[in-house]
N, C-alpha and C positions, 0 to 999 in steps of 0.2 A: 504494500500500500504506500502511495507517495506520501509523502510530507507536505504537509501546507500549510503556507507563515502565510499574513495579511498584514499588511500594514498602509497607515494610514497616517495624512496630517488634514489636521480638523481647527477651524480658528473656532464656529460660531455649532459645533456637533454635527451638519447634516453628514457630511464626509463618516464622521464615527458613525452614526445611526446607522448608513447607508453600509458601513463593514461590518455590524452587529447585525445586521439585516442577513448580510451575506454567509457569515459564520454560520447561523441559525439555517437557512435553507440549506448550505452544505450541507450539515447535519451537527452542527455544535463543537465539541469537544475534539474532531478532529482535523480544527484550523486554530491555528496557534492564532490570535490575536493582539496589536496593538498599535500604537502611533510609533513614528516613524523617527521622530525626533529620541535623541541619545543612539538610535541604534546606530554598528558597528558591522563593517563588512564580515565578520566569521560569525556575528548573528543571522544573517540575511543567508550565509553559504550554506546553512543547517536544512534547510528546505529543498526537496525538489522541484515547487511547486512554488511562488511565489506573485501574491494577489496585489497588487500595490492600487492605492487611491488616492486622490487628489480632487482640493476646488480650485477653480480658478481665480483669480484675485484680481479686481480692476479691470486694467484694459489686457489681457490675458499674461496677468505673470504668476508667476507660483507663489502657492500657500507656504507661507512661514517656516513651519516647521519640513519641507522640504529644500527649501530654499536653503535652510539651514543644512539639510541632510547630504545634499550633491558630494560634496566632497567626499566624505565616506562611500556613495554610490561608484561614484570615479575608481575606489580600490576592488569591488568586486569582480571576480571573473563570472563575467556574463554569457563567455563562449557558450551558445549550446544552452545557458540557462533557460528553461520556461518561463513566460511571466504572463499574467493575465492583467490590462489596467481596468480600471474604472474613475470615471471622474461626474464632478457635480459642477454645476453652470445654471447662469440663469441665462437662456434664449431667447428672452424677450427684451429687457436690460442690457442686455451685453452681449447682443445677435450677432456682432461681429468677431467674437473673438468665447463661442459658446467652448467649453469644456477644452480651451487652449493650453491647458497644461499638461493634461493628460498626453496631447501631443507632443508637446514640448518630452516628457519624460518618454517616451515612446521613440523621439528623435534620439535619445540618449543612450536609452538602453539597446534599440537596434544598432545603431555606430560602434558601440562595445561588442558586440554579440549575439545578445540575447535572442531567444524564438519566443516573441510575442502570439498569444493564443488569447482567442474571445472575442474576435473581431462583430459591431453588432449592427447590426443595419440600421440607414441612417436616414430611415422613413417615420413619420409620424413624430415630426420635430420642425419648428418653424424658426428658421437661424438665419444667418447671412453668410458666415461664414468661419470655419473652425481649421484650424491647424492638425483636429485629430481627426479630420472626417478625409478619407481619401479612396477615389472611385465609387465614392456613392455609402460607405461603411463608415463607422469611427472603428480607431483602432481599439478600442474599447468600448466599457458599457456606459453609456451617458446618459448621466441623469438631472432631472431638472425640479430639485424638492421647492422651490418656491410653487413654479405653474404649474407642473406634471406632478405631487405627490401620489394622487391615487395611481398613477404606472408604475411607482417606486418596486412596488413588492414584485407585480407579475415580471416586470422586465427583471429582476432578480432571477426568482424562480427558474425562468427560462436562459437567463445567460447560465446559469450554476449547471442545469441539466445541458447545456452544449461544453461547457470547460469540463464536465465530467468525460463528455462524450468521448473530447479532443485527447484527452487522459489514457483513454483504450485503446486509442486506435493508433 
């Protein structure tokens, strides 16, 4: 069975809610949990499996306690690592630069290595324009807890049963 760390940076909760959401549909106790902030690259190496989440901040720069985190990301060997993003955005407000960080860390971790998994379609969202959205998909699951809360859970649900999927095959 793989290993699954989650981490998260959360200024105002939706980001945490939205990775306690996520833990809980996995199935609980078997996604290690927490924010993002202090951790250390041979904490992140522990996992096979690696759920990372972000909001977007302002005109799309990264959440704080990422922002803070880079450096340490920068030590990890990404080669060959999986990683699943998820990010939160408001679309309406900040249509131009909707769940831009998620992108941004997707830029990061692919240029190091990684094999990004969870890619989520990029219909039934009304944006201008995102940095994580590419060929029609984001490269993760985007979510919009201001406008869209009641999608929160099902678009969960359903991203968890395809990362599982991604997991088998």
């Amino acid at each position: 069975m793989a290993t699954i760390g989650l981490f998260y940076g959360s200024s105002m909760g939706n980001t945490k809610d939205a990775a306690l959401q996520i833990q809980a549909a996995w199935g609980g106790d078997e996604v290690a949990v927490g924010n993002i902030a202090g951790v250390t690259a041979d904490d992140l190496e522990k996992f096979d499996l690696l759920i990372l989440g972000t909001s977007t901040w302002g005109f799309g720069d990264w959440q704080d306690d990422w922002a803070g985190a880079r450096d340490e990301l920068g030590k990890v060997n990404w080669q060959g690592r999986r990683v699943a993003l998820f990010g939160l955005g408001d679309q309406y407000g900040y249509a131009d630069t909707f769940v831009d960080a998620m992108g941004l860390l997707y830029e990061m971790l692919t240029e190091q290595g990684a094999q990004v998994i969870g890619a989520w379609a990029g219909q039934d969202y009304d944006f201008e324009s995102s940095c994580a959205h590419r060929d029609g998909c984001f490269v993760g699951l985007a979510l919009d807890a201001d406008n869209q809360a009641e999608l929160t859970a099902p678009r969960i649900q359903q991203w968890i049963e395809q990362l599982k999927g991604a997991l088998v095959s």
